[in-house]
Z-matrix of the N, CA and C atoms (Angstrom, degrees):
N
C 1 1.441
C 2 1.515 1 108.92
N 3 1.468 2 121.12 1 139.53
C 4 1.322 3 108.99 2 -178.84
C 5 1.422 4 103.51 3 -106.82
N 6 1.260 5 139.55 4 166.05
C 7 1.331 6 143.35 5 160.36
C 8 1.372 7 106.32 6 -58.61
N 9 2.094 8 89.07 7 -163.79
C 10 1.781 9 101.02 8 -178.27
C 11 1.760 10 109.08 9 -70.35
N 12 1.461 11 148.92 10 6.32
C 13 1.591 12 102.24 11 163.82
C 14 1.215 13 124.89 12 -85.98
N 15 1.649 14 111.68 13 -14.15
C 16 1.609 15 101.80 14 -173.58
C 17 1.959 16 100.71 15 -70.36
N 18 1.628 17 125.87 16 -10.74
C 19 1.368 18 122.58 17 -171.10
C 20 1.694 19 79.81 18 -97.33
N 21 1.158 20 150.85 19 -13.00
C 22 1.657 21 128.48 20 177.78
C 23 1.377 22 92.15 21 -82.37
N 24 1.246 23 136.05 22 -74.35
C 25 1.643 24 122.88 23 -173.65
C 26 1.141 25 117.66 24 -36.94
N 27 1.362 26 141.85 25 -59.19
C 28 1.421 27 153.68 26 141.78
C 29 1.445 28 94.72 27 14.90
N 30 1.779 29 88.07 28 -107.35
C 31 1.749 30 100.15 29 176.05
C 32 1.577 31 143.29 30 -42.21
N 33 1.410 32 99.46 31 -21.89
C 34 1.434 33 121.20 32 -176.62
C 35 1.476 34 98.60 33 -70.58
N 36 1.706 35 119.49 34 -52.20
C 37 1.216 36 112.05 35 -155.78
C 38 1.412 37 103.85 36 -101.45
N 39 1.554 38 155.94 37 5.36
C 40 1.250 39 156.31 38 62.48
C 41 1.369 40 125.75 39 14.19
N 42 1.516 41 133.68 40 -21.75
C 43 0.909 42 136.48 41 -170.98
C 44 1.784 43 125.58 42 54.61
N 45 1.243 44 101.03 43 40.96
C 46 1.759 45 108.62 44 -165.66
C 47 1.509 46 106.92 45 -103.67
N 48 1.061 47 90.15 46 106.13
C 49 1.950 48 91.49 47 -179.10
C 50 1.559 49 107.38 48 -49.45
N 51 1.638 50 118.63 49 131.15
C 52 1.139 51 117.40 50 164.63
C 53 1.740 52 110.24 51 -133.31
N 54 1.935 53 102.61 52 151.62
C 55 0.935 54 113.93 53 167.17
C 56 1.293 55 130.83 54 -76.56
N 57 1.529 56 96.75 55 123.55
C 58 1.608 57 113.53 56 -165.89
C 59 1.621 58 100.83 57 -71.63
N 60 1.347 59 133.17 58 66.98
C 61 1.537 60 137.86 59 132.14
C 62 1.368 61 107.02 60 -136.46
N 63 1.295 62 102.19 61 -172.39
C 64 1.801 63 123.25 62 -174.74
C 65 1.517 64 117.24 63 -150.81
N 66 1.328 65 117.82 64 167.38
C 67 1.280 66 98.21 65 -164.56
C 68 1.607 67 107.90 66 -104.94
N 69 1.656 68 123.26 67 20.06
C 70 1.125 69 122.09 68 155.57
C 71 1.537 70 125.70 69 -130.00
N 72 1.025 71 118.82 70 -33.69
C 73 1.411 72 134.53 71 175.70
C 74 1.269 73 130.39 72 105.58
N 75 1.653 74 116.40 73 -10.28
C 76 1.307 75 172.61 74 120.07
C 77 0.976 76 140.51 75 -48.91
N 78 1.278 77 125.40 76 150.14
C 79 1.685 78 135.69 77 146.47
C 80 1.694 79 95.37 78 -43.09
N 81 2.148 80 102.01 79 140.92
C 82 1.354 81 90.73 80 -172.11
C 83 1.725 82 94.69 81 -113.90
N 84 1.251 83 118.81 82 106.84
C 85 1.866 84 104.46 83 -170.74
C 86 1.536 85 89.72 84 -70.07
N 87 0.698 86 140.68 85 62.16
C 88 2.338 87 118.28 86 166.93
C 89 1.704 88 94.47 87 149.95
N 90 1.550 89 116.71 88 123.18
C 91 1.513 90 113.52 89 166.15
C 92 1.466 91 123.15 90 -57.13
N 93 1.536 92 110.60 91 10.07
C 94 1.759 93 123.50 92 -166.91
C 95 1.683 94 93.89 93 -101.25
N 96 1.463 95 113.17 94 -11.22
C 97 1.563 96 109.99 95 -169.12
C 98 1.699 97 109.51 96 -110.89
N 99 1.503 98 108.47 97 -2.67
C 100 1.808 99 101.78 98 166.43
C 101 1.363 100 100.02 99 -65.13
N 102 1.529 101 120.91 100 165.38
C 103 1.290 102 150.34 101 162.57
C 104 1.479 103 95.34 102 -48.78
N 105 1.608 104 104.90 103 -74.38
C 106 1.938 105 91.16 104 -167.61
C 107 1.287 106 113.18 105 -31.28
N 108 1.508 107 113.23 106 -63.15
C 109 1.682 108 120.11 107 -157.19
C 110 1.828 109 100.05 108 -54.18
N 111 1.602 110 108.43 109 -29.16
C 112 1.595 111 92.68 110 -171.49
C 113 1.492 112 112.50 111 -89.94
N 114 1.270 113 126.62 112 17.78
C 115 1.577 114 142.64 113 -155.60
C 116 1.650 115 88.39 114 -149.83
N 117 1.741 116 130.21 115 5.04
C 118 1.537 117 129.66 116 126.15
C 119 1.912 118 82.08 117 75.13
N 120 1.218 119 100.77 118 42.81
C 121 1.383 120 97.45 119 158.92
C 122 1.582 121 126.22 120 -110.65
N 123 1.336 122 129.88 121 135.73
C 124 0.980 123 118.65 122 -173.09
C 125 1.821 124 123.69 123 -17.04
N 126 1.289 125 99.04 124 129.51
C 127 1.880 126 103.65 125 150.37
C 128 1.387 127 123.18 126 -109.82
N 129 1.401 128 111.98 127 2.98
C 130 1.337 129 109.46 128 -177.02
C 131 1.768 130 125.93 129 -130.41
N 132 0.968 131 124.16 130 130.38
C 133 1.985 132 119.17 131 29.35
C 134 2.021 133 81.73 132 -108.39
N 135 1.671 134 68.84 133 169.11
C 136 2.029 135 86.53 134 -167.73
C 137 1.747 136 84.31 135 -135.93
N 138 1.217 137 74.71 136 150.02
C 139 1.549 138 90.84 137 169.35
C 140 1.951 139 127.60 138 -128.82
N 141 1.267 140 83.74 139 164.68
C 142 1.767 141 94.96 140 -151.81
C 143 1.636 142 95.63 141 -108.91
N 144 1.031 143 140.24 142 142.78
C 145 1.447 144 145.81 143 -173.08
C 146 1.950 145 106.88 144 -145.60
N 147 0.964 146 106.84 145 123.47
C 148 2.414 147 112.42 146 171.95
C 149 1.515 148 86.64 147 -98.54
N 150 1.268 149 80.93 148 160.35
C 151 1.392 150 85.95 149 163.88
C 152 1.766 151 128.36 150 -83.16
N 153 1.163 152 87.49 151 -6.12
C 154 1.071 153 96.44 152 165.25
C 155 1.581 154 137.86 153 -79.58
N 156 1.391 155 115.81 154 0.09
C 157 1.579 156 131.64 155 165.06
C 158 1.082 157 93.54 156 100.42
N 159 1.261 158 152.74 157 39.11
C 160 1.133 159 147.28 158 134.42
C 161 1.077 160 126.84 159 -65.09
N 162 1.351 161 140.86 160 158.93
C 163 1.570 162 120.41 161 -178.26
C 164 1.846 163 88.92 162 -157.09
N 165 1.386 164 98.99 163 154.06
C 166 2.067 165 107.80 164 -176.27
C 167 2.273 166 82.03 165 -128.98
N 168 1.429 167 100.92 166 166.72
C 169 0.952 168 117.58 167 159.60
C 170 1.536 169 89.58 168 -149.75
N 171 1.468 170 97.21 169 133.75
C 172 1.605 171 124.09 170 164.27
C 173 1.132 172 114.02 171 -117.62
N 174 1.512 173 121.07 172 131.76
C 175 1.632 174 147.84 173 -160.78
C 176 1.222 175 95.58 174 -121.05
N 177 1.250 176 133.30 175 125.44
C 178 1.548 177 117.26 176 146.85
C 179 1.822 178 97.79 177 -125.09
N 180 1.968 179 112.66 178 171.93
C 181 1.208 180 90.17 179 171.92
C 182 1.477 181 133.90 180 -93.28
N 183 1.510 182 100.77 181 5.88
C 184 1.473 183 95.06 182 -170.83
C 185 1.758 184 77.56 183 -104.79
N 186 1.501 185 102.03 184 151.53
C 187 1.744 186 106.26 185 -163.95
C 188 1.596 187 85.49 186 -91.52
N 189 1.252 188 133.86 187 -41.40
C 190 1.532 189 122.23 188 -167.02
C 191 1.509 190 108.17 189 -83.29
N 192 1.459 191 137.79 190 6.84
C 193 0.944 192 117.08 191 177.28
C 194 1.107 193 131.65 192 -88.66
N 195 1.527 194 120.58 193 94.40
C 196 1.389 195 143.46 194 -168.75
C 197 1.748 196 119.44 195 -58.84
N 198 1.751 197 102.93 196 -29.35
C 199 1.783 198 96.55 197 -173.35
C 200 1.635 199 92.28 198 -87.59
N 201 1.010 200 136.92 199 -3.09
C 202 1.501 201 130.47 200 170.19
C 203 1.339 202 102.95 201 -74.41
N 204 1.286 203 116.25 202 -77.39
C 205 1.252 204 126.65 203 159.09
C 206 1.784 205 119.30 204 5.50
N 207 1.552 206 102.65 205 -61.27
C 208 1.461 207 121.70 206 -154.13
C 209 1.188 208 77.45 207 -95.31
N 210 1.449 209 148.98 208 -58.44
C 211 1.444 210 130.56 209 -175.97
C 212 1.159 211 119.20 210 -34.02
N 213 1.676 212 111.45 211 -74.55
C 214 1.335 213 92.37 212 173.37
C 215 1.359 214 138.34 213 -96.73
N 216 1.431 215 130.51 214 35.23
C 217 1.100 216 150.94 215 133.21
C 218 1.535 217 113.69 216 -33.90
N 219 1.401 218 96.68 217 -62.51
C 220 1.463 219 112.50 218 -161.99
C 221 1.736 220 97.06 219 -74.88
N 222 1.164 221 104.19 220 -39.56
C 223 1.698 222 79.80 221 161.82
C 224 1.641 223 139.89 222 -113.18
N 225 1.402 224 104.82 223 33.87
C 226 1.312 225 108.33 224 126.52
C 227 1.012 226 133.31 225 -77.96
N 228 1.238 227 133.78 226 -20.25
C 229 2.089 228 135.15 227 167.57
C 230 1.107 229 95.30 228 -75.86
N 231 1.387 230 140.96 229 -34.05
C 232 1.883 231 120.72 230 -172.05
C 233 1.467 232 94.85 231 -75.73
N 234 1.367 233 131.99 232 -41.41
C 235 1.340 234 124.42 233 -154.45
C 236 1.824 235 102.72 234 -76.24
N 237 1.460 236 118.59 235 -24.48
C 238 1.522 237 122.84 236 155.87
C 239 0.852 238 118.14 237 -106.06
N 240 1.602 239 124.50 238 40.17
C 241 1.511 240 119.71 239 146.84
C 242 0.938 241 101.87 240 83.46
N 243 1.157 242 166.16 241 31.49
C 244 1.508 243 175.87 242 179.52
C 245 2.035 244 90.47 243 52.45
N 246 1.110 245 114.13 244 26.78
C 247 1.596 246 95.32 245 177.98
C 248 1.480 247 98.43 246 -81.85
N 249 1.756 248 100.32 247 -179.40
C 250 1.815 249 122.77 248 -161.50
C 251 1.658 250 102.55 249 -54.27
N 252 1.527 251 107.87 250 86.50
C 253 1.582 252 101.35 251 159.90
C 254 1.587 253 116.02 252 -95.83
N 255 1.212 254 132.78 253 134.34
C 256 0.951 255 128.45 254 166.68
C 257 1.358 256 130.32 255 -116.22
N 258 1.538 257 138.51 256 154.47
C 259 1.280 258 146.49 257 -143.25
C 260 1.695 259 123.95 258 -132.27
N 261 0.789 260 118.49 259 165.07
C 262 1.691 261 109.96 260 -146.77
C 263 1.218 262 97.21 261 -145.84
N 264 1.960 263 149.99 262 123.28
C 265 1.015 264 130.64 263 169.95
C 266 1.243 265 96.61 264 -123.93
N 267 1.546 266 106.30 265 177.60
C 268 1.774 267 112.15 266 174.07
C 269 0.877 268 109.30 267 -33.10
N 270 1.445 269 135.14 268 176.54
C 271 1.238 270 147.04 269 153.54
C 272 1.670 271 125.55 270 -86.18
N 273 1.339 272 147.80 271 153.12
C 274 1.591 273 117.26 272 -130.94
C 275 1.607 274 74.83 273 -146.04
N 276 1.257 275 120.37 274 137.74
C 277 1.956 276 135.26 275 150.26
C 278 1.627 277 106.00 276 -25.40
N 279 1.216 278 107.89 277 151.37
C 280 1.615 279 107.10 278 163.33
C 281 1.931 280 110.21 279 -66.65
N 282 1.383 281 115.64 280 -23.00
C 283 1.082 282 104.61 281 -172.45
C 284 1.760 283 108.05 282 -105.32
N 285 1.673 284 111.90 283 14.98
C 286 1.271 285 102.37 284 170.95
C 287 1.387 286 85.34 285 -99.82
N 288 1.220 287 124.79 286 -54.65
C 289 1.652 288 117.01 287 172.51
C 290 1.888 289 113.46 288 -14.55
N 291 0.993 290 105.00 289 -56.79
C 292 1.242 291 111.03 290 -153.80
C 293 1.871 292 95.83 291 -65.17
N 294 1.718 293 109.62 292 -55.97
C 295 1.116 294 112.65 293 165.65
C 296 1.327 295 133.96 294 -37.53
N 297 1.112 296 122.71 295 -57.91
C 298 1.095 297 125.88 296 -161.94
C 299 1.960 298 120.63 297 -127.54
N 300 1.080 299 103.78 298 36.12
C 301 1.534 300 123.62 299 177.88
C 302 1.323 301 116.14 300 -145.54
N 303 1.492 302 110.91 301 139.31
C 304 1.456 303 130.74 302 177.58
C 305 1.442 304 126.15 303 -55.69
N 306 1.062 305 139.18 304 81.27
C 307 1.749 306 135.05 305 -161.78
C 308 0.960 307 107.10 306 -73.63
N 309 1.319 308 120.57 307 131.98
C 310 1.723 309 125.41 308 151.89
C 311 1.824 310 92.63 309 105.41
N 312 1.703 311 120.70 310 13.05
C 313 1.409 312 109.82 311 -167.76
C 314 1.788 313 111.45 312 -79.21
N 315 1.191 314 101.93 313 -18.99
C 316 1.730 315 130.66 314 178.89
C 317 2.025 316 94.04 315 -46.98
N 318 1.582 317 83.61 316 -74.82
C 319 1.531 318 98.21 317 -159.36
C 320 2.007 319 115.56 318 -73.33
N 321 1.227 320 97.08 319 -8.47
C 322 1.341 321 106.21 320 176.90
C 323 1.860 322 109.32 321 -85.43
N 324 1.412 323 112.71 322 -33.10
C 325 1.338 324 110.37 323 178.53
C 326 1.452 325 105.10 324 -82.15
N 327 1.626 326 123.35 325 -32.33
C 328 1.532 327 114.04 326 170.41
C 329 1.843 328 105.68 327 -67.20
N 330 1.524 329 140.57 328 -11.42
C 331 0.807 330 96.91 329 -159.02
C 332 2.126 331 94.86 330 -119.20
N 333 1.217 332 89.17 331 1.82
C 334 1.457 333 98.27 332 145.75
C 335 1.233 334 127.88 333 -77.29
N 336 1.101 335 138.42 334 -27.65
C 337 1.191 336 134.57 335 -167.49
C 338 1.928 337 95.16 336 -86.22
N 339 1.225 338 107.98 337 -50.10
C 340 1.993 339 102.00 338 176.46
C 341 1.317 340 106.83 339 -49.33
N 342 1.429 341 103.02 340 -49.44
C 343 1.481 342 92.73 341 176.75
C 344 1.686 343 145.45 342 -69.36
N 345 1.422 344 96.52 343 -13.95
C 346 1.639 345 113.21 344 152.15
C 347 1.737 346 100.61 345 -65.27
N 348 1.392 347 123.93 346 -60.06
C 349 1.358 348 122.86 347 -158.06
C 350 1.973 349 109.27 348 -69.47
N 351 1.375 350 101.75 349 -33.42
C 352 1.265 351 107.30 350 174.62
C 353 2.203 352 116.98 351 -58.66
N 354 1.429 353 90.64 352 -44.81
C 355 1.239 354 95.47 353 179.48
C 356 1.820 355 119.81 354 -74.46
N 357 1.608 356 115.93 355 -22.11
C 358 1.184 357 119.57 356 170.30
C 359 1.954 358 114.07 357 -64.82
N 360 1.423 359 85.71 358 -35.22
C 361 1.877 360 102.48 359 -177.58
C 362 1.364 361 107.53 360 -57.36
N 363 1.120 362 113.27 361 -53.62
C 364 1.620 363 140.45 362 -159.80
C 365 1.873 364 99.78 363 -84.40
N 366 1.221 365 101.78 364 -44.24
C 367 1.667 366 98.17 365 -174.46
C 368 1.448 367 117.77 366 86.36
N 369 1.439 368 101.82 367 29.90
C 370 1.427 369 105.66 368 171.65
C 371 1.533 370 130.98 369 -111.78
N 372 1.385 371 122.39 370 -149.30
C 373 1.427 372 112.76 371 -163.08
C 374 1.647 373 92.38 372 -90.37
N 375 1.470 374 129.52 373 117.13
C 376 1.252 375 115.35 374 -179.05
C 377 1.704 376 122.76 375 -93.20
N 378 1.577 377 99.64 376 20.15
C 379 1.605 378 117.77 377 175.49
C 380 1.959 379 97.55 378 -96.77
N 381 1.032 380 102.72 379 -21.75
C 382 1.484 381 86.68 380 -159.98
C 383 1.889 382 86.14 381 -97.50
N 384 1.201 383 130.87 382 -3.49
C 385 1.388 384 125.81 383 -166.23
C 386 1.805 385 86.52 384 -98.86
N 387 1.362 386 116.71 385 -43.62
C 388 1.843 387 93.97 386 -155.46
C 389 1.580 388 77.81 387 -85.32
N 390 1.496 389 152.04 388 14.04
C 391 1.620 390 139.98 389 175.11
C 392 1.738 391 105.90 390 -72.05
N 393 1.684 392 75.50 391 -51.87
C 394 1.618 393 95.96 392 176.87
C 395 1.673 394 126.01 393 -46.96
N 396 1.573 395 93.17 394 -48.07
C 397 2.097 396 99.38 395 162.52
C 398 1.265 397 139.81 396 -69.50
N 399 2.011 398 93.33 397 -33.94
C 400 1.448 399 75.92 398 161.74
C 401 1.215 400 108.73 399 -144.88
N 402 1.391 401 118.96 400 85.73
C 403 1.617 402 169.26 401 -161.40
C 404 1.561 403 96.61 402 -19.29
N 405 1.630 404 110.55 403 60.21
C 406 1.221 405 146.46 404 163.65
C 407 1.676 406 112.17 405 -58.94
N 408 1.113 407 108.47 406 170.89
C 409 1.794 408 138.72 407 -148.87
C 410 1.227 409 88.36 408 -130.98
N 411 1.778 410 139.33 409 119.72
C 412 1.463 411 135.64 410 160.82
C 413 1.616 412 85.49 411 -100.27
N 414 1.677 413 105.89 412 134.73
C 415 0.992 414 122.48 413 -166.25
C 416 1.786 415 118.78 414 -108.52
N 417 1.746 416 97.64 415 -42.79
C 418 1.798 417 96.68 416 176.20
C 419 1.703 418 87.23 417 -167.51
N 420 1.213 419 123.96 418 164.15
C 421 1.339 420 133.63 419 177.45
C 422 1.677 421 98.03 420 -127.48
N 423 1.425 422 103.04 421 160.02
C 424 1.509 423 114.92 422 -167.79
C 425 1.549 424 115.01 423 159.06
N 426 1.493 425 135.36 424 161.35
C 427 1.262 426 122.99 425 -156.18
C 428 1.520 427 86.63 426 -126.57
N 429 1.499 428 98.68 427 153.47
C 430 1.550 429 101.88 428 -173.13
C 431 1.443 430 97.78 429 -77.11
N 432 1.218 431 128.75 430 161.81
C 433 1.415 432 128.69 431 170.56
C 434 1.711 433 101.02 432 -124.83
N 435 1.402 434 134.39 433 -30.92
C 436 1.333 435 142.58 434 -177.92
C 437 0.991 436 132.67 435 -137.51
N 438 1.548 437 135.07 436 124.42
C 439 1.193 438 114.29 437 -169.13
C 440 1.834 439 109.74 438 -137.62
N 441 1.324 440 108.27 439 127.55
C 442 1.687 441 96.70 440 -178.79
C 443 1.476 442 114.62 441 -127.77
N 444 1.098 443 104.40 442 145.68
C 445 1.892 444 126.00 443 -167.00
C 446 1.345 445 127.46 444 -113.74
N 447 1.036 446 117.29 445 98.22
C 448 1.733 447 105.51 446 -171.19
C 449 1.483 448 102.63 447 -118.35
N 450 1.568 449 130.74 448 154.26
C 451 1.900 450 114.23 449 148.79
C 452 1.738 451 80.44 450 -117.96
N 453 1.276 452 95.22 451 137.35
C 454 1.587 453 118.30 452 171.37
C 455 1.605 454 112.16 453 -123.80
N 456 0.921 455 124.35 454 109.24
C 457 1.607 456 127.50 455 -178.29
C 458 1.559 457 131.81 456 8.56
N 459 1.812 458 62.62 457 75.72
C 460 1.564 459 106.46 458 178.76
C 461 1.238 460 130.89 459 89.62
N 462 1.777 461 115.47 460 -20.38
C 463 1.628 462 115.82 461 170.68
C 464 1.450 463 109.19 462 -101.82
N 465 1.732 464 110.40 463 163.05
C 466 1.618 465 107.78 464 156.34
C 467 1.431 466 123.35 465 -75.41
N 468 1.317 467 115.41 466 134.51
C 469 1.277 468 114.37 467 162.11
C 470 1.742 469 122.02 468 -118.26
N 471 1.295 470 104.07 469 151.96
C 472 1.779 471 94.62 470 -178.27
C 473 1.652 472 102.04 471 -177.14
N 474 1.112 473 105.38 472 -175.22
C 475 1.542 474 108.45 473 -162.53
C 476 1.742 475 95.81 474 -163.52
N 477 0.898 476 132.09 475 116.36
C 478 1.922 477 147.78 476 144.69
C 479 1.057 478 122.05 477 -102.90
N 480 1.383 479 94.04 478 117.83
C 481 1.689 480 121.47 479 169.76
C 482 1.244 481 129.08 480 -64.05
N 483 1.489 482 129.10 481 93.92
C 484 1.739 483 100.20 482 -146.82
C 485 1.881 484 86.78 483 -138.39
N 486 1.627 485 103.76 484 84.69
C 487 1.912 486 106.94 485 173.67
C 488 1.516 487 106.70 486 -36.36
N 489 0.937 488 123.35 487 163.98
C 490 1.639 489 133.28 488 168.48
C 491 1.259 490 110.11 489 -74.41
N 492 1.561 491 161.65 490 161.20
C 493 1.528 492 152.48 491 117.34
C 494 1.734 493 103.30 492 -53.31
C-alpha cells in the first residue's frame, strides 16, 4: 500500500480537492494501526483498487473489524505481488477528521520532497535540508555497506548495514 503521494498526483492531476491529513502520518504496517481503526471507526466495507483498474469491495459484519479486514487485504497485495494497491475507507465528519487524522501530512510530504530536489539543484547536504522541514534530530553518520529487500506476504522486509563514522 502506498501512502498520501501517489493520492496527491491522483488528485492534483484530476483536479480533486484533497484534505491535507491522513489517517497515520506514516507508513501504515497493519489496517489495525490507522488513527480511524484506533478511534473504532468503521472499516467496513473498504475497498481495494491495482493499479491496474481493478477494484475488490470487502464487507464484513462487524464494521470495525480490522484483522479481517487486514487478512484479506493482505492477500490481495500477495496475489499482485505486493505492487501499488491502494485502499479506500468510509468517508469521516469534519469533527472525526479533526479527531482522529494527521494535519498538515499533505503539505509536509510536498515540502520534503522540494527539499530533497532543492538540495540536488544546489549540490548540497540533502540530510540536513529535509531535518530542516521537518525539524528533525541528526542522529549518527556512516555509509551503508549492505542492503536487503524482501515483500513477503504482503509486508516489506529488509535490513541495512550502516557502521558508524
Amino acid at each position: 500500500m502506498y501512502p498520501v503521494p501517489y493520492f496527491l498526483k491522483v488528485a492534483s492531476e484530476a483536479g480533486i480537492p484533497l484534505l491535507n491529513a491522513d489517517s497515520c502520518g506514516r507508513s501504515v504496517p497493519t489496517l489495525g494501526n490507522i488513527l480511524t481503526c484506533v478511534y473504532r471507526h468503521p472499516v467496513s466495507p473498504l475497498v481495494y483498487a491495482s493499479i491496474y483498474g481493478e477494484s475488490v469491495v470487502i464487507e464484513t459484519p462487524d464494521a470495525c473489524d480490522t484483522a479481517t479486514m487486514e487478512l484479506i487485504g493482505r492477500s490481495i497485495i500477495v496475489a499482485y505481488d505486493n505492487i501499488l494497491i491502494a485502499y479506500c475507507l468510509l468517508p469521516l465528519s469534519k469533527a472525526d477528521c479533526k479527531e482522529c487524522l494527521v494535519a498538515g501530512s499533505a503539505t509536509s510530504l510536498q515540502e520534503t520532497g522540494k527539499a530533497l530536489l532543492r538540495a540536488k539543484a544546489e549540490h548540497t547536504n540533502p540530510v540536513e535540508k529535509v531535518l530542516k522541514v521537518l525539524e528533525g534530530k541528526f542522529l549518527c553518520r556512516g555509509t551503508v555497506l549492505e542492503k536487503e529487500w524482501v515483500c513477503r506476504e504482503g509486508f516489506d522486509f529488509g535490513r541495512t548495514t550502516v557502521p558508524f563514522d
